[in-house]
One Martini backbone bead per residue (centre of mass of N, CA, C, O) as a GRO file, in nm:
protein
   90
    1UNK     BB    1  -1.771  12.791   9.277
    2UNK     BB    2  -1.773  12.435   9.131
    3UNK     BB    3  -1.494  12.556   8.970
    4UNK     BB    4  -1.171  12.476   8.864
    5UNK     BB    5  -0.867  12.530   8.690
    6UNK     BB    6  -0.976  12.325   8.457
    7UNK     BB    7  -1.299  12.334   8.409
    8UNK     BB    8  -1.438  12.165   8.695
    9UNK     BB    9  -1.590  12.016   8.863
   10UNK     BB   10  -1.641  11.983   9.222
   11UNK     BB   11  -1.745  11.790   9.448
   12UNK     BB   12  -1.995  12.020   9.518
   13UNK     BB   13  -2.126  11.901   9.228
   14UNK     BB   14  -2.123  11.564   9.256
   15UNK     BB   15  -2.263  11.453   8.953
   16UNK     BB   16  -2.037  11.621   8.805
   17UNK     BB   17  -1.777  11.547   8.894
   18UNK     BB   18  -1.477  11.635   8.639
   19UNK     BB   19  -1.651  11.784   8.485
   20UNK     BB   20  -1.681  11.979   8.232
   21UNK     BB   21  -1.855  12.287   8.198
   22UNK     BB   22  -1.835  12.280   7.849
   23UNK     BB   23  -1.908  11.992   7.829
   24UNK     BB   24  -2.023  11.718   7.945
   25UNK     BB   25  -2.147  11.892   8.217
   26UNK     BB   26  -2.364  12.001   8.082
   27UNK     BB   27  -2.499  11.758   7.985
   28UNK     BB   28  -2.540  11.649   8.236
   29UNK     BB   29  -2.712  11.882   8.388
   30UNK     BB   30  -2.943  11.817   8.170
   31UNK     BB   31  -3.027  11.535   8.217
   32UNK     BB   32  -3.088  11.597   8.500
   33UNK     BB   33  -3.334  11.781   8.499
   34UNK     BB   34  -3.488  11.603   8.355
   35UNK     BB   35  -3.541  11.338   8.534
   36UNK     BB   36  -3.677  11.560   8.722
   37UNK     BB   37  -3.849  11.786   8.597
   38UNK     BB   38  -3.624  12.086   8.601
   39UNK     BB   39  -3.725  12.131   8.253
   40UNK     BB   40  -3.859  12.332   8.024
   41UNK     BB   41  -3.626  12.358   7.816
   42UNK     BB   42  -3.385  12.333   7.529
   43UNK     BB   43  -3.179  12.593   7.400
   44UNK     BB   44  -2.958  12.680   7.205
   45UNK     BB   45  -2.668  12.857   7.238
   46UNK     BB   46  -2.419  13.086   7.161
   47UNK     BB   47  -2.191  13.154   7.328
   48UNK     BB   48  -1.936  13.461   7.436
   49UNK     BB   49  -1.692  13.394   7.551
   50UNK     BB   50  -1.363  13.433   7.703
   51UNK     BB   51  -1.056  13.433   7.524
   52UNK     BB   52  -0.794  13.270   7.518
   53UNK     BB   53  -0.512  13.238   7.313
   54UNK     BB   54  -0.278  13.042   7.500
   55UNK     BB   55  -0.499  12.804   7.505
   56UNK     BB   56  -0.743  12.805   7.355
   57UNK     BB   57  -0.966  12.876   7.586
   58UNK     BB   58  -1.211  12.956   7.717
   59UNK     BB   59  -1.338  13.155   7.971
   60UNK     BB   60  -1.410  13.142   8.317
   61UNK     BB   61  -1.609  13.298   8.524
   62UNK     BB   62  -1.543  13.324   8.873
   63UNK     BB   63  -1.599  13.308   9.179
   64UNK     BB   64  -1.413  13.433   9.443
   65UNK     BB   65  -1.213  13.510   9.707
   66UNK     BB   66  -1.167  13.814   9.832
   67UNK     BB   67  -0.983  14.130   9.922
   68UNK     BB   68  -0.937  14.443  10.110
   69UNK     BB   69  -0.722  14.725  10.144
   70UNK     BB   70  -0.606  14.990  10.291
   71UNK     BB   71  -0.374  15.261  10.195
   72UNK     BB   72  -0.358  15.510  10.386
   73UNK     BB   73  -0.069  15.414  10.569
   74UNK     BB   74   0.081  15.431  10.240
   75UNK     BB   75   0.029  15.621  10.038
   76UNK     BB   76   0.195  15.875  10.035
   77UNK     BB   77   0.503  15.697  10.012
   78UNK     BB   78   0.409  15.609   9.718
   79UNK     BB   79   0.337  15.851   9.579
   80UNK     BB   80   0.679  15.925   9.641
   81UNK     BB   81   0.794  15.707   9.501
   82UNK     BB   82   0.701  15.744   9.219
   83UNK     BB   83   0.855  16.033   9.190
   84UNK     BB   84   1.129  15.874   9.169
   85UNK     BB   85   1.107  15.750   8.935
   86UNK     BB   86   1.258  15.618   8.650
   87UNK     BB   87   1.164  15.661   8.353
   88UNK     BB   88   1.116  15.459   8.031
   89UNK     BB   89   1.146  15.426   7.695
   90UNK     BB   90   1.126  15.103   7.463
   0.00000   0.00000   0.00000
């Protein structure tokens, strides 16, 4: 994903560099496409991103490099830690 921490896109995205992907640079984006000829229409969409409440601005779901690791060798051991914690309600 083409798109930094600050909703820009970085390097990668060449002609679009700095640019928001929700404002400069859609408009940029759709620009360039027009220039060479490699889009056939352009209709308004009121898309319904997912919003931050705390940022007050929508967010956008990335691509990220992910990992994920097996639990066997200590699942066992977590599952018998959690029946020792004393839960409360606050």
């Amino acid at each position: 994903s083409p798109v930094d921490d600050e909703r820009k896109f970085i390097k990668e995205a060449r002609f679009f560099y700095g640019l928001d992907v929700l404002g400069d640079g859609n408009a940029a984006l759709i620009d360039h496409l027009d220039e060479r000829s490699s889009i056939i229409m352009v209709e308004p969409y009121k898309h319904k991103y997912p919003y931050d409440w705390r940022s007050e601005k929508h967010t956008i779901v990335r691509a990220t490099t992910q990992w994920c690791a097996s639990v066997e060798g200590f699942r066992e051991a977590a599952m018998n830690a959690i029946n020792q914690v004393v839960w409360t309600l606050s």
